[in-house]
C-alpha positions in Angstrom: 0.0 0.0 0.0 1.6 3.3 -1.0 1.9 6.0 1.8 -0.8 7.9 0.1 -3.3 5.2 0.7 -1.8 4.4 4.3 -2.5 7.9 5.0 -5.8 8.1 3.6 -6.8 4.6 5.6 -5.3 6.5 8.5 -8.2 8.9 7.9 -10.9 7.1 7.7 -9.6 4.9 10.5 -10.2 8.0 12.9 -13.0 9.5 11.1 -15.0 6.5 12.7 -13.3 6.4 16.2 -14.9 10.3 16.3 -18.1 8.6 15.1 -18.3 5.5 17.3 -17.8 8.0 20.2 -20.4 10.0 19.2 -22.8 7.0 18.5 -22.1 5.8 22.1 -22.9 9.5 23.5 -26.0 9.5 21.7 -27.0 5.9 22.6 -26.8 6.7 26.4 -28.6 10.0 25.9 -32.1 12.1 25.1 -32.7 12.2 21.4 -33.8 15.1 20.0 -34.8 15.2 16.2 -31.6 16.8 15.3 -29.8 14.2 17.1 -31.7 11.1 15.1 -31.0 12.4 12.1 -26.9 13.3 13.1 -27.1 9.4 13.6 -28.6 8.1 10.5 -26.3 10.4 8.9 -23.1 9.3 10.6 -24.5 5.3 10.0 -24.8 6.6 6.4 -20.9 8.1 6.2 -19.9 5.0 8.2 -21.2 2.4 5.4 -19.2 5.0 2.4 -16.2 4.4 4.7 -16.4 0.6 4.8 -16.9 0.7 1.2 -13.7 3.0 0.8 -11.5 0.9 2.7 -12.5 -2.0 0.9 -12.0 -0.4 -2.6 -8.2 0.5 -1.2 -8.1 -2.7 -0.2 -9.3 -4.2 -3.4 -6.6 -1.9 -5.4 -3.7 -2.7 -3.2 -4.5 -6.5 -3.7 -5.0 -6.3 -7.4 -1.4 -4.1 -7.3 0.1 -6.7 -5.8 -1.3 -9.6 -8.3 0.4 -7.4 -11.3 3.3 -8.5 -10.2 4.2 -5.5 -8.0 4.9 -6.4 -4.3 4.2 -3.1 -2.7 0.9 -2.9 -4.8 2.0 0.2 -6.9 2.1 0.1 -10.8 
């Protein structure tokens, strides 16, 4: 994986620790309107992120199957 898609990983990796944390918040607390829908819209970015990493994944793996061990071309 080149350092640009480490990095970008990276990103996504926290960009859903700030989520989950928020997702616990709101699970233990009142819910206003605003709230439900800050929720469906963080489940909403959450699913685009697991589809991301995947997709990096994918490209890295398909790298690597070209021959190139560090997944580059």
């Amino acid at each position: 994986m080149s350092s640009q898609e480490s990095e970008q990983v990276l990103s996504l990796l926290k960009e859903l620790s700030v989520m989950k944390e928020l997702d616990t918040e709101y699970e233990n607390g009142f819910k206003t309107e605003a709230e439900r829908e800050a929720y469906r819209l963080r489940q909403q970015r959450h699913q685009e992120i697991t589809i991301e990493i995947k997709a990096l994944a994918v490209q890295k793996r398909n790298g690597a199957a070209d021959g190139d061990l560090y997944g580059q071309n």
